[in-house]
GUDREN-354369 format. One line per field, with one value per atom (N, C-alpha, C): atom name; residue number from 1; y, z, x. Coordinates in steps of 0.1 Angstrom, whole numbers, plus 5000, padded with zeros to 4 digits. Each point is the difference from the previous one (the first is absolute). Example, Ala and Ser with C-alpha at 12.3 -4.5 7.8 and 13.67 -1.06 7.14 Angstrom:
BEGIN
atomo: c(N | CA | C | N | CA | C)
num: c(1 | 1 | 1 | 2 | 2 | 2)
north: c(4943 | 5012 | 5012 | 5011 | 5011 | 5011)
up: c(5078 | 5000 | 5000 | 4993 | 5000 | 5008)
east: c(5132 | 4991 | 5009 | 4996 | 5009 | 4992)
END
This chain:
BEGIN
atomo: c(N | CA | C | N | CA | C | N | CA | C | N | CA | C | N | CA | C | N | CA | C | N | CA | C | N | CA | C | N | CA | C | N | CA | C | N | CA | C | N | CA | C | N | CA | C | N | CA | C | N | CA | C | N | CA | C | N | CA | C | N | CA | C | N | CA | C | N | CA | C | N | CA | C | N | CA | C | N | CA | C | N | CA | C | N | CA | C | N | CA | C | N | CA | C | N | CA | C | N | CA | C | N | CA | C | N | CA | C | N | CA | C | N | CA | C | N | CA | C | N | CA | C | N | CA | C | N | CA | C | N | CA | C | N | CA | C | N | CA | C | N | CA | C | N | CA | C | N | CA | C | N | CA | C | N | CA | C | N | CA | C | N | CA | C | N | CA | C | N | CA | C | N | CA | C | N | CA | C | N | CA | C | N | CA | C | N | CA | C | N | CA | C | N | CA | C | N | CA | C | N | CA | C | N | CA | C | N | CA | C | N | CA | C | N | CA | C | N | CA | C | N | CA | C | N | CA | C | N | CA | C | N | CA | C | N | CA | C | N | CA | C | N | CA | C | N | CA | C | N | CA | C | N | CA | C | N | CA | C | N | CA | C | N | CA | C | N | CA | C | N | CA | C | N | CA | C | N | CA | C | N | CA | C | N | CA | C | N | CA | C | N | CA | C | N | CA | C | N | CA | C | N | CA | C | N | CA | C | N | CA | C | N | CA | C | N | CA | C | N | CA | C | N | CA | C | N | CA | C | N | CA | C | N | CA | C | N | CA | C | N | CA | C | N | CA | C | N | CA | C | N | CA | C | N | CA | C | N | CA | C | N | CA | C | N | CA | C | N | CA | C | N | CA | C | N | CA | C | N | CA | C | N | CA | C | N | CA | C | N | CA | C | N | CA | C | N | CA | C | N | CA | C | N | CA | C | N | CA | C | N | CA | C | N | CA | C | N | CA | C | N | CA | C | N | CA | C | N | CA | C | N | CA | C | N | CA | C | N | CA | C | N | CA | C | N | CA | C | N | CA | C | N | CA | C | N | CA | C | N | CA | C | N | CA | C | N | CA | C | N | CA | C | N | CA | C | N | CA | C | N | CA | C | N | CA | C | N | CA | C | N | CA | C | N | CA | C | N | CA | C | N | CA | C | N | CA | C | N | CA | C | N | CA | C | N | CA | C | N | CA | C | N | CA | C | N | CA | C | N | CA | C | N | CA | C | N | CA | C | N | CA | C | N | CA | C | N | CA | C | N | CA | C | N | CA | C | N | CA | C | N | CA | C | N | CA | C | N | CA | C | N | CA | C | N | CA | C | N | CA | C | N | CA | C | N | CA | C | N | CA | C | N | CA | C | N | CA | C | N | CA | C | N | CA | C | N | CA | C | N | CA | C | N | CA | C | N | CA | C | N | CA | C | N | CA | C | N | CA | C | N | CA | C | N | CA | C | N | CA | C | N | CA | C | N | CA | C | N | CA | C | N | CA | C | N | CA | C | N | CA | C | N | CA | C | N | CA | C | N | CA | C)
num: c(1 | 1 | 1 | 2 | 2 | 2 | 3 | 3 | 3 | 4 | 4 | 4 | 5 | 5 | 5 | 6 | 6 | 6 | 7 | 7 | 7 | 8 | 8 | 8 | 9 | 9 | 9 | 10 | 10 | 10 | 11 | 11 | 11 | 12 | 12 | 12 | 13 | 13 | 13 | 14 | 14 | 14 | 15 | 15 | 15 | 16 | 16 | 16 | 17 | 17 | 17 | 18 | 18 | 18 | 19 | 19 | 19 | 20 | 20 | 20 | 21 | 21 | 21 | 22 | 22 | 22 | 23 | 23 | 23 | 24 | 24 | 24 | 25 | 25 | 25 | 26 | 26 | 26 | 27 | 27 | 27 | 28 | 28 | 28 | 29 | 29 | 29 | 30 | 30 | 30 | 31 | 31 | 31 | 32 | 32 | 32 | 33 | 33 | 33 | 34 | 34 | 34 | 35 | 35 | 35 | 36 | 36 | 36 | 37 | 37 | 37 | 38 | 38 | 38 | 39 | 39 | 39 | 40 | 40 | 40 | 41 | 41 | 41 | 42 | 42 | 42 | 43 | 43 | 43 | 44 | 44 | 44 | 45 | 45 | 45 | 46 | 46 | 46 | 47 | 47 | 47 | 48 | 48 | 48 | 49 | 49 | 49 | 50 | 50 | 50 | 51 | 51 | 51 | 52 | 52 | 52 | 53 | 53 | 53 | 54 | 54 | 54 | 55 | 55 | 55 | 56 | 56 | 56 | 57 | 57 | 57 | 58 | 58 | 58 | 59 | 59 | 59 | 60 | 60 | 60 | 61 | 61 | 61 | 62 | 62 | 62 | 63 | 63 | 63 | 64 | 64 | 64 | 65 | 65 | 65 | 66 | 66 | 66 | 67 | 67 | 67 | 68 | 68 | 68 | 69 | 69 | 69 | 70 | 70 | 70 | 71 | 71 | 71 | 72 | 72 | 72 | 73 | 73 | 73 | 74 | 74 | 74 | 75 | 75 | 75 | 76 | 76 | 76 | 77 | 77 | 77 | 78 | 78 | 78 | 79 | 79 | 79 | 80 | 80 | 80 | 81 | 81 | 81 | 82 | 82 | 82 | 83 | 83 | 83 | 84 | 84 | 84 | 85 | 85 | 85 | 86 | 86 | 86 | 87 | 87 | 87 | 88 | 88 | 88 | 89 | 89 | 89 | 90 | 90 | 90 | 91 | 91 | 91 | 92 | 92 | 92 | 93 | 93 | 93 | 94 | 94 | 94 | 95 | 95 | 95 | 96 | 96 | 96 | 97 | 97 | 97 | 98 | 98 | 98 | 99 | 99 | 99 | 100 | 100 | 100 | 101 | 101 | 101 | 102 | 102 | 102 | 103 | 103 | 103 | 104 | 104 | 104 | 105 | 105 | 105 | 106 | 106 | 106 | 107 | 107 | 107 | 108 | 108 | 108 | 109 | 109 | 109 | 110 | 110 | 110 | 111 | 111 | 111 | 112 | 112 | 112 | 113 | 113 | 113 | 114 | 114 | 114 | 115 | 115 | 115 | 116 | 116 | 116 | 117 | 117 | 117 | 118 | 118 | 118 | 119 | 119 | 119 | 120 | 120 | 120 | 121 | 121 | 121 | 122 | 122 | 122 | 123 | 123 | 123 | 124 | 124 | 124 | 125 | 125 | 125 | 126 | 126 | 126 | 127 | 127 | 127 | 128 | 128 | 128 | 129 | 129 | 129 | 130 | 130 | 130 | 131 | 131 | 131 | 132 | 132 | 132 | 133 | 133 | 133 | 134 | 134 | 134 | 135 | 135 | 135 | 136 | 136 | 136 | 137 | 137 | 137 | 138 | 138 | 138 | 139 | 139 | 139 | 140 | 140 | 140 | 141 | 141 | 141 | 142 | 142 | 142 | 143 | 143 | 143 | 144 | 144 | 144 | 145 | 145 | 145 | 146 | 146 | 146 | 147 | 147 | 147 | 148 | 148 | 148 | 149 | 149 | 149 | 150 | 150 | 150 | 151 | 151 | 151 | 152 | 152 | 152 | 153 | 153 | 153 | 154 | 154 | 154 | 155 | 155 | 155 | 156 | 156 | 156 | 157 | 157 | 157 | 158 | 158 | 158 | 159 | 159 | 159 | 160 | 160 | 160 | 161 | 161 | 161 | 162 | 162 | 162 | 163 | 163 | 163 | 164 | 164 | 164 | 165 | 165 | 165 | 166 | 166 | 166 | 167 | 167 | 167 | 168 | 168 | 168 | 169 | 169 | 169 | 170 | 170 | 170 | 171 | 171 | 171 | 172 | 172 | 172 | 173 | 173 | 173 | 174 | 174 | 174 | 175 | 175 | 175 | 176 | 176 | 176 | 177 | 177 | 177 | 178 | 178 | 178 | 179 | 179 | 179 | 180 | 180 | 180 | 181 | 181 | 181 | 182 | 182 | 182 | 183 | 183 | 183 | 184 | 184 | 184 | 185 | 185 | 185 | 186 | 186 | 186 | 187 | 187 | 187 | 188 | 188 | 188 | 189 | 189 | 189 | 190 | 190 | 190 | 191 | 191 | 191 | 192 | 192 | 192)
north: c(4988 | 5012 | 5012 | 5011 | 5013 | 5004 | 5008 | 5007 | 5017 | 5009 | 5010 | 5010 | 5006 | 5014 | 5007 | 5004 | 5010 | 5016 | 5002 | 5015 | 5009 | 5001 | 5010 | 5000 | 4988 | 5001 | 5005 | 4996 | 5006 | 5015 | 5007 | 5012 | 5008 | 4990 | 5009 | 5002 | 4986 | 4998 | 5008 | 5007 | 5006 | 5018 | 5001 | 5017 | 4997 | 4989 | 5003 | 5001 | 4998 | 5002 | 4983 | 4989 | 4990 | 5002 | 4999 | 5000 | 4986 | 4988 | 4992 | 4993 | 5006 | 4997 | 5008 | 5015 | 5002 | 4995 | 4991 | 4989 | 4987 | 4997 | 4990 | 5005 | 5011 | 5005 | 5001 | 5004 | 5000 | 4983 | 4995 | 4984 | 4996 | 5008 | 4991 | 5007 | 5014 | 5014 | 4992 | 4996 | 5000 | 4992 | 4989 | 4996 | 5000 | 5006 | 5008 | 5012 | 5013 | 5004 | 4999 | 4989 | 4997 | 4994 | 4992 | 4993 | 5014 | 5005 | 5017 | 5011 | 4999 | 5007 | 4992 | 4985 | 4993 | 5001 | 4999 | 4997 | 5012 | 5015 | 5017 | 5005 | 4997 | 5005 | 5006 | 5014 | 5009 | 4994 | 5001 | 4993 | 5001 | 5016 | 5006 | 4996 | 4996 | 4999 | 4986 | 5003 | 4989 | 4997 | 4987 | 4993 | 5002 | 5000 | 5002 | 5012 | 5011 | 5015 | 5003 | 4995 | 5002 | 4995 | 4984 | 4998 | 5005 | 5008 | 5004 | 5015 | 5007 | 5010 | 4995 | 4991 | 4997 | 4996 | 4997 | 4994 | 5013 | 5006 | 5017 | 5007 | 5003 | 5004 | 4994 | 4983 | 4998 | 5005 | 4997 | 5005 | 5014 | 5007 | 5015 | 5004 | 4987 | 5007 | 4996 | 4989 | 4987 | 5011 | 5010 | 5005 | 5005 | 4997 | 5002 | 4990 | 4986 | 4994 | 4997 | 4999 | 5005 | 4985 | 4985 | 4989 | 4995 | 5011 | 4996 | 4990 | 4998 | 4987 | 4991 | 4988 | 4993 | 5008 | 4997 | 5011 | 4996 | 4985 | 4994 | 5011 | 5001 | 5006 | 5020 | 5002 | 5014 | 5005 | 4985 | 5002 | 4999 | 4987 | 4997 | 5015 | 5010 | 5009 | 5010 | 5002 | 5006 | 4994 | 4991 | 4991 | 5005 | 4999 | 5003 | 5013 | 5007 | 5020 | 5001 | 4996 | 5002 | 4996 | 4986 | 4996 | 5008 | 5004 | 5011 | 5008 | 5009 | 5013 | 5000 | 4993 | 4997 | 4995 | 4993 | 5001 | 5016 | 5004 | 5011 | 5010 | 5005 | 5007 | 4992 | 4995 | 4993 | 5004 | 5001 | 5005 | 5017 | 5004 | 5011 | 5008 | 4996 | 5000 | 4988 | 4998 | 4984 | 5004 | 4988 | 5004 | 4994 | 5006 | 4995 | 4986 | 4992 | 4991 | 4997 | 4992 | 5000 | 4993 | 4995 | 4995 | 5013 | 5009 | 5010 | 5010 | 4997 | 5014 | 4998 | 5006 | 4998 | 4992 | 4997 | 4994 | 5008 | 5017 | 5012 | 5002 | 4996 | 5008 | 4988 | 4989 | 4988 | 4997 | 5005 | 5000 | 5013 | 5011 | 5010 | 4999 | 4991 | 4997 | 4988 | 4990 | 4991 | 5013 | 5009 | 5003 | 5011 | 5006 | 5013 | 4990 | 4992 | 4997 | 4988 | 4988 | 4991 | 4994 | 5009 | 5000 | 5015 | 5006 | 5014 | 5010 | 4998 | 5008 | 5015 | 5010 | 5013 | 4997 | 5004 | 4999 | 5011 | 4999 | 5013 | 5007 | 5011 | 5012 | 4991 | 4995 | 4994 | 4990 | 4999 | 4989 | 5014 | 5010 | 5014 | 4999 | 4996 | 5000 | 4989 | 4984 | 4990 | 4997 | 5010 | 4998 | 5013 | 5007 | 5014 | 4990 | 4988 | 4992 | 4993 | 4994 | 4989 | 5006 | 5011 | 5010 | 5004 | 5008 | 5000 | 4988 | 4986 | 4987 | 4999 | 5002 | 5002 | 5001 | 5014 | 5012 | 5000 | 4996 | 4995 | 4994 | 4990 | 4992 | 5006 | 5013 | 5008 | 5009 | 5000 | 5009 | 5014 | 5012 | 5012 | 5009 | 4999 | 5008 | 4997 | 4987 | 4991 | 5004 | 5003 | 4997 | 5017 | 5005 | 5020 | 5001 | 4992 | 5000 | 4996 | 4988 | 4996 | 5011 | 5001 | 5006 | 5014 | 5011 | 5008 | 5002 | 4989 | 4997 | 4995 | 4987 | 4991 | 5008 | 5002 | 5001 | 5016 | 5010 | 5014 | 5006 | 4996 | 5005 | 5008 | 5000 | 5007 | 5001 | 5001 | 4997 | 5000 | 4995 | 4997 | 5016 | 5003 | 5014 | 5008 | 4998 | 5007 | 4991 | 4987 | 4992 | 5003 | 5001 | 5004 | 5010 | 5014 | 5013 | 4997 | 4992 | 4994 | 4995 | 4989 | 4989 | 5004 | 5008 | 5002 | 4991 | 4986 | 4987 | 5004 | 4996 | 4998 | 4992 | 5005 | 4997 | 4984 | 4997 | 4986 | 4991 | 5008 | 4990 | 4998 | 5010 | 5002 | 4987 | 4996 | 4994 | 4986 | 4996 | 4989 | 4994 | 5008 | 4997 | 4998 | 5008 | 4994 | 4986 | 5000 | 4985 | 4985 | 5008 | 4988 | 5000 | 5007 | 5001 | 4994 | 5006 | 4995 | 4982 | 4998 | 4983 | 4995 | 5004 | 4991 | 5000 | 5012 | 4998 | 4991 | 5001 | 4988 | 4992 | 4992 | 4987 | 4998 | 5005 | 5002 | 4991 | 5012 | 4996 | 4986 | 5000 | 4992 | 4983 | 5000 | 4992 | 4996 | 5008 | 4999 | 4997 | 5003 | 4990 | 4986 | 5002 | 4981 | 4994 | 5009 | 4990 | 4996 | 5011 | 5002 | 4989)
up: c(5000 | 5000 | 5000 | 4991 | 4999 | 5015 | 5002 | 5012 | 4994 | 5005 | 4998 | 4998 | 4992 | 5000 | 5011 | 5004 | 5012 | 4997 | 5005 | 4997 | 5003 | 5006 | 5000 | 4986 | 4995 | 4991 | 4988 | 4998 | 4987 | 5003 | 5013 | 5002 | 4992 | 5005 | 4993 | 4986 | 4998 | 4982 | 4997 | 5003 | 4996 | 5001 | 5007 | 5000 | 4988 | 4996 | 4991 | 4986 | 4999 | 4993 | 4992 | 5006 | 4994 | 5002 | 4994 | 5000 | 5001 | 4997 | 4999 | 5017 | 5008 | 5010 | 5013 | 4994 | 5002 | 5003 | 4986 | 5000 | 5010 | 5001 | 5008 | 5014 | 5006 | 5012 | 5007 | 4985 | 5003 | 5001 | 4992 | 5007 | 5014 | 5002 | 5015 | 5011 | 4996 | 5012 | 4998 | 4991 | 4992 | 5015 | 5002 | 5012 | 5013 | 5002 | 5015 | 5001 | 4987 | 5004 | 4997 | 4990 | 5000 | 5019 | 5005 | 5011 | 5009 | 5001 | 5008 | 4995 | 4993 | 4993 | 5001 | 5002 | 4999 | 5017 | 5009 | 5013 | 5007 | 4991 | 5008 | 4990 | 4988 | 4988 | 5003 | 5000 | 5004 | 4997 | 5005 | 4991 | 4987 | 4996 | 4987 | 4991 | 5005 | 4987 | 4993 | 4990 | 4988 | 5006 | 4999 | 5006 | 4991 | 4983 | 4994 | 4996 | 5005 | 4996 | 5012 | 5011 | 5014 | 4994 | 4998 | 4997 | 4988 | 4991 | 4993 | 5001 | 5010 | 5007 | 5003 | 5012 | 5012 | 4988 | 4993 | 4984 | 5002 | 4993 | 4994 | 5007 | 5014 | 5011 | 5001 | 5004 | 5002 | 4986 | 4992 | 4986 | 4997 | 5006 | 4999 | 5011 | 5012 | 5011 | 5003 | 4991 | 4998 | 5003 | 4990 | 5001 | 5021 | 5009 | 5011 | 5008 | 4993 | 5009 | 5004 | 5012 | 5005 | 5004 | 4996 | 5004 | 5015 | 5007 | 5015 | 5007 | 4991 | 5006 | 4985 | 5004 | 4988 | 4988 | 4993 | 4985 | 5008 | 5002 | 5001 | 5010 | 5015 | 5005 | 5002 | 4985 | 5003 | 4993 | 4988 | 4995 | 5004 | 5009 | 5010 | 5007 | 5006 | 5004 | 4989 | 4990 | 4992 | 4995 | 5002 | 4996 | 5010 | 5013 | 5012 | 5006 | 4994 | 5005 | 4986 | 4986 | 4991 | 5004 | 5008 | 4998 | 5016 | 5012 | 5012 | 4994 | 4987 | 4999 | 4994 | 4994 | 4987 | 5011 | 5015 | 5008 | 5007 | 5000 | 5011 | 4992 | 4983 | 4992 | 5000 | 5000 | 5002 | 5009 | 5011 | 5012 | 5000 | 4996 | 4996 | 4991 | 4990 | 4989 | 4997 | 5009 | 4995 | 4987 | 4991 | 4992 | 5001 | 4993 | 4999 | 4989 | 5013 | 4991 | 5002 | 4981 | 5000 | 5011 | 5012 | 5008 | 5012 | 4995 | 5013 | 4993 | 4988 | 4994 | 5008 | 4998 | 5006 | 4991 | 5002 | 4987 | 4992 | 5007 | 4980 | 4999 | 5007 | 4991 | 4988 | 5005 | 4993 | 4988 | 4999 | 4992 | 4990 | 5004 | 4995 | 4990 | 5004 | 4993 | 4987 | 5004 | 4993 | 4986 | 5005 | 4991 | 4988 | 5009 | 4995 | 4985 | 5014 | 4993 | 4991 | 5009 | 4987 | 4991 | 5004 | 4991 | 4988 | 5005 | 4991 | 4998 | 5011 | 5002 | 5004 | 5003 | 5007 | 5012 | 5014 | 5010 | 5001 | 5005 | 5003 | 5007 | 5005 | 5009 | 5013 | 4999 | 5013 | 5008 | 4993 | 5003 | 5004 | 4997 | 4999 | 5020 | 5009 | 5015 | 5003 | 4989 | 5003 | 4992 | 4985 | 4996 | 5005 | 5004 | 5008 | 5006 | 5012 | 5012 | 4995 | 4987 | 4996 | 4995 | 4995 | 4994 | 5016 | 5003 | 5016 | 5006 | 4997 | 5003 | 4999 | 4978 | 4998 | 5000 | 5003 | 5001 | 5016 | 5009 | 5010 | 5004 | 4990 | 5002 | 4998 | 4990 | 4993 | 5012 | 4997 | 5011 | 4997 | 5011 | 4997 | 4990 | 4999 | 4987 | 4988 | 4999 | 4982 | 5006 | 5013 | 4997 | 4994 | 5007 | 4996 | 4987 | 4991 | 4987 | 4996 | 5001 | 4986 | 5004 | 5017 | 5000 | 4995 | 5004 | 4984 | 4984 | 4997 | 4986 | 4992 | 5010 | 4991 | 5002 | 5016 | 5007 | 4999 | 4999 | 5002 | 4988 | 4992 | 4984 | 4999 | 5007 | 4996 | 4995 | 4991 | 4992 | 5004 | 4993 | 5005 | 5006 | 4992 | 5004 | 5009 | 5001 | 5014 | 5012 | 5000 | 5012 | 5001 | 4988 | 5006 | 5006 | 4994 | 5012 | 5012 | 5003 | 5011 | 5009 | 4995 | 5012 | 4997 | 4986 | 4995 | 4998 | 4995 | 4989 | 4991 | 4995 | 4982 | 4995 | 4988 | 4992 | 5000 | 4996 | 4995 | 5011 | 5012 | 5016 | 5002 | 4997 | 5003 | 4988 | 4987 | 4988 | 5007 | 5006 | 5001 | 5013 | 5009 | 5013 | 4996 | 4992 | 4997 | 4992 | 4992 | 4990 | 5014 | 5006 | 5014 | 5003 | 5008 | 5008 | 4992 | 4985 | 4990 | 5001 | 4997 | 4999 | 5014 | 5011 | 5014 | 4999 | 4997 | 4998 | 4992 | 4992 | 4991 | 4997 | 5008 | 5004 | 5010 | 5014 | 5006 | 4993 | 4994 | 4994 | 4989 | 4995 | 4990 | 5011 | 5012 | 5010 | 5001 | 5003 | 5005 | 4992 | 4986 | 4989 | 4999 | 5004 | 4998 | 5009 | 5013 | 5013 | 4996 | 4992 | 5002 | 4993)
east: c(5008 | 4992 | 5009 | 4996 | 5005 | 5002 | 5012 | 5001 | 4996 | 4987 | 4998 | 5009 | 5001 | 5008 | 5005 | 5010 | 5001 | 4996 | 4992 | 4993 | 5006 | 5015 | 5009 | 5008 | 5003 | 5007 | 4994 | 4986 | 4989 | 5000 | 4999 | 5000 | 5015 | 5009 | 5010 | 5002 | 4998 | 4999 | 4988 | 4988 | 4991 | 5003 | 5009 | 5005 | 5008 | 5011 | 5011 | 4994 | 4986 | 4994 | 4994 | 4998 | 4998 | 4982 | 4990 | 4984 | 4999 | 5007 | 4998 | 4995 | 5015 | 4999 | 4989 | 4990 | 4988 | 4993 | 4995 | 4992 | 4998 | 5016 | 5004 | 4997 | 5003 | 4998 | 4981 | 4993 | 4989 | 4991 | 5009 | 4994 | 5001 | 5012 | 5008 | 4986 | 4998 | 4996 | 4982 | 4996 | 4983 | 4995 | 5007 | 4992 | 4998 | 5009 | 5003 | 4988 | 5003 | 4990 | 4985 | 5002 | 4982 | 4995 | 5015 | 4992 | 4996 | 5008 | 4996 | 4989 | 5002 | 4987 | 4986 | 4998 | 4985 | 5000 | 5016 | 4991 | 5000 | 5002 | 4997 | 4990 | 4994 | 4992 | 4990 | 5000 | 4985 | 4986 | 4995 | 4985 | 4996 | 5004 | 4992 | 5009 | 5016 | 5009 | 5001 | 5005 | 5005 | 5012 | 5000 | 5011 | 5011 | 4999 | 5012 | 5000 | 4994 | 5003 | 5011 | 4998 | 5005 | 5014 | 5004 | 5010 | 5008 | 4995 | 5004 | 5004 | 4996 | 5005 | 5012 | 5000 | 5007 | 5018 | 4995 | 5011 | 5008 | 4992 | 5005 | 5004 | 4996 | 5007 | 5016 | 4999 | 5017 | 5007 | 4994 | 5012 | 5001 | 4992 | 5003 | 5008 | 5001 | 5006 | 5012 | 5003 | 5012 | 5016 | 5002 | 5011 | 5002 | 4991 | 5002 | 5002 | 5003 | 4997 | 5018 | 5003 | 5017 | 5005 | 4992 | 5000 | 5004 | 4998 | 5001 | 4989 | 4987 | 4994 | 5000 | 4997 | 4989 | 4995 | 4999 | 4993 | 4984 | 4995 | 4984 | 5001 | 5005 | 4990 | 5004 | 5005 | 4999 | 4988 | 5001 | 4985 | 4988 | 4999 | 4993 | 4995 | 5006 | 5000 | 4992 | 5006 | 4989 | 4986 | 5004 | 4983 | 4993 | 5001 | 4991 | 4997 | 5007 | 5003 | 4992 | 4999 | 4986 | 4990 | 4995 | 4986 | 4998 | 5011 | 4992 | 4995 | 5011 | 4998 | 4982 | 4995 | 4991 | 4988 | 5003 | 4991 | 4997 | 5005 | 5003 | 4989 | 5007 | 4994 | 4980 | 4997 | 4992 | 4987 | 5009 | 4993 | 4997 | 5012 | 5000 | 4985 | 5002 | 4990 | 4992 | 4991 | 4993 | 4990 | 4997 | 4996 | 4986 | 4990 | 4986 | 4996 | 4991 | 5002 | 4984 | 4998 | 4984 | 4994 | 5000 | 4996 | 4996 | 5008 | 4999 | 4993 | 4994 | 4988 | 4987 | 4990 | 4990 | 4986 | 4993 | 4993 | 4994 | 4996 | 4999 | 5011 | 5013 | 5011 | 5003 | 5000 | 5004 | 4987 | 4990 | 4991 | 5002 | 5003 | 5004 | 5013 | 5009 | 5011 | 4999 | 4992 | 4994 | 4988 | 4996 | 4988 | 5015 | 5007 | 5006 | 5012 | 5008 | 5019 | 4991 | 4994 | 4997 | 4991 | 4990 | 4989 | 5000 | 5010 | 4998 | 4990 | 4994 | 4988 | 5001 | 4994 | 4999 | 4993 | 5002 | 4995 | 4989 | 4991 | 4989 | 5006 | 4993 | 5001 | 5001 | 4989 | 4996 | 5013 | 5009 | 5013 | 5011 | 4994 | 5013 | 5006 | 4994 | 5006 | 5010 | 4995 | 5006 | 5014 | 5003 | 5011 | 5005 | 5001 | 5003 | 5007 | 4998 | 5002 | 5012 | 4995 | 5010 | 5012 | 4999 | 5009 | 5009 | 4999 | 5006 | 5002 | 4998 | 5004 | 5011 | 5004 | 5011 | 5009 | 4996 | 5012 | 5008 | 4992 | 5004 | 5013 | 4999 | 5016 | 5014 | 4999 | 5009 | 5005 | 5014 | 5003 | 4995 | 5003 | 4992 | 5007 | 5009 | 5008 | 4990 | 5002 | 4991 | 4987 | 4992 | 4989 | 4993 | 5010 | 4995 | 5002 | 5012 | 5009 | 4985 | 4997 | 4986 | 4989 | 4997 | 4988 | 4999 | 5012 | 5003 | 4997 | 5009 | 4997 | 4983 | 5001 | 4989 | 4985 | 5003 | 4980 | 5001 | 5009 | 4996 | 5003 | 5008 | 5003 | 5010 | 5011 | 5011 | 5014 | 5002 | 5010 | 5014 | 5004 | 5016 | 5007 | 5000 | 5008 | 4993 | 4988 | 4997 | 5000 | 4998 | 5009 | 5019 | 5004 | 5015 | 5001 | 4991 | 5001 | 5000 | 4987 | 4996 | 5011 | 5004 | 5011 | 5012 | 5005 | 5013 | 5005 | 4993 | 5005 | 5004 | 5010 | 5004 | 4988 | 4993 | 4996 | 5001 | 5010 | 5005 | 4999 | 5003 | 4996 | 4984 | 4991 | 4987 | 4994 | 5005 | 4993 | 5011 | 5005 | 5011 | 4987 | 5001 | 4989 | 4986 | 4994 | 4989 | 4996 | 5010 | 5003 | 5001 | 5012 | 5000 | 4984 | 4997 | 4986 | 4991 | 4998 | 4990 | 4998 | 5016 | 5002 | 4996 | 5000 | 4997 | 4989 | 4988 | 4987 | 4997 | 5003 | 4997 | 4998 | 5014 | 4998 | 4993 | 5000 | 4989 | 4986 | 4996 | 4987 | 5000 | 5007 | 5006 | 4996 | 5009 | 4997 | 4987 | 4990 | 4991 | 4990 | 5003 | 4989 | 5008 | 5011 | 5007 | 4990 | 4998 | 4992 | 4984 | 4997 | 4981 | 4993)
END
């Protein structure tokens, strides 16, 4: 039987520039942090989006590593400091999940996102609710940022007078913000 690679030595061969030995490093590292990542894994996350961070992180952070422990558990170490950090934010910002709408807002969402309907007047208090459900989760920078833009109508350049964002930061933030809603919702017709 093959004796494994030593992961110090792939590390070095992988600064002198071998990819080959990358590769080889990422077989050695794949199951260590998958086993770390399935037994700390936030609830809401994907188990291989997590490890696929957790990847990207040691190889972006490889040129630091000073080999004073184990390569496994310095990675070990980043595997576990991503799935706290990813609980922590979590708590922080919990997100709304279709179990936690109410049954007009979840009807409201069912008539509006997947049936493509117009809501009445009469629904105007309950997506008011669900809308502030939202926006809730967003920290309060993003949530003044959309509530500005989207619900009050004001244009880019008069939100930069406003906060004195660059332009380019104010259209970068809402793109982020845009995409979390989205999926959000996006979510929540996977569930219905």
């Amino acid at each position: 039987m093959d004796q494994p690679p030593d992961p110090a030595l792939l590390v070095e061969r992988w600064r002198s520039g071998d990819e080959t030995a990358g590769r080889e490093l990422i077989d050695v590292l794949y199951p260590i942090v998958v086993r770390i990542v399935r037994l700390h894994l936030p609830r809401r996350d994907d188990e291989a989006d997590l490890t696929q961070e957790v990847l990207m992180k040691t190889f972006s952070r490889l040129h630091q590593f000073q080999g004073t422990a184990p390569l496994t558990h310095w990675v070990s170490r980043i595997a576990l400091t991503t799935c706290l950090d990813r609980l922590r934010a979590q708590k922080v910002r919990p997100e709304v999940r279709w179990s936690d709408l109410t049954p007009p807002e979840a009807e409201l969402f069912d008539t509006t996102w997947l049936e493509g309907k117009t809501a009445g007047p009469e629904k105007a208090i309950v997506a008011r609710d669900l809308v502030e459900r939202m926006l809730a989760v967003l920290p309060p920078a993003d949530r003044s940022l959309i509530l500005l833009v989207d619900l009050e109508g004001f244009s880019l350049e008069e939100v930069s007078q406003r906060t004195g964002w660059s332009l380019s930061k104010i259209k970068m933030r809402l793109f982020r913000i845009r995409g979390q809603l989205r999926r959000q919702v996006q979510n929540w017709g996977e569930r219905a």
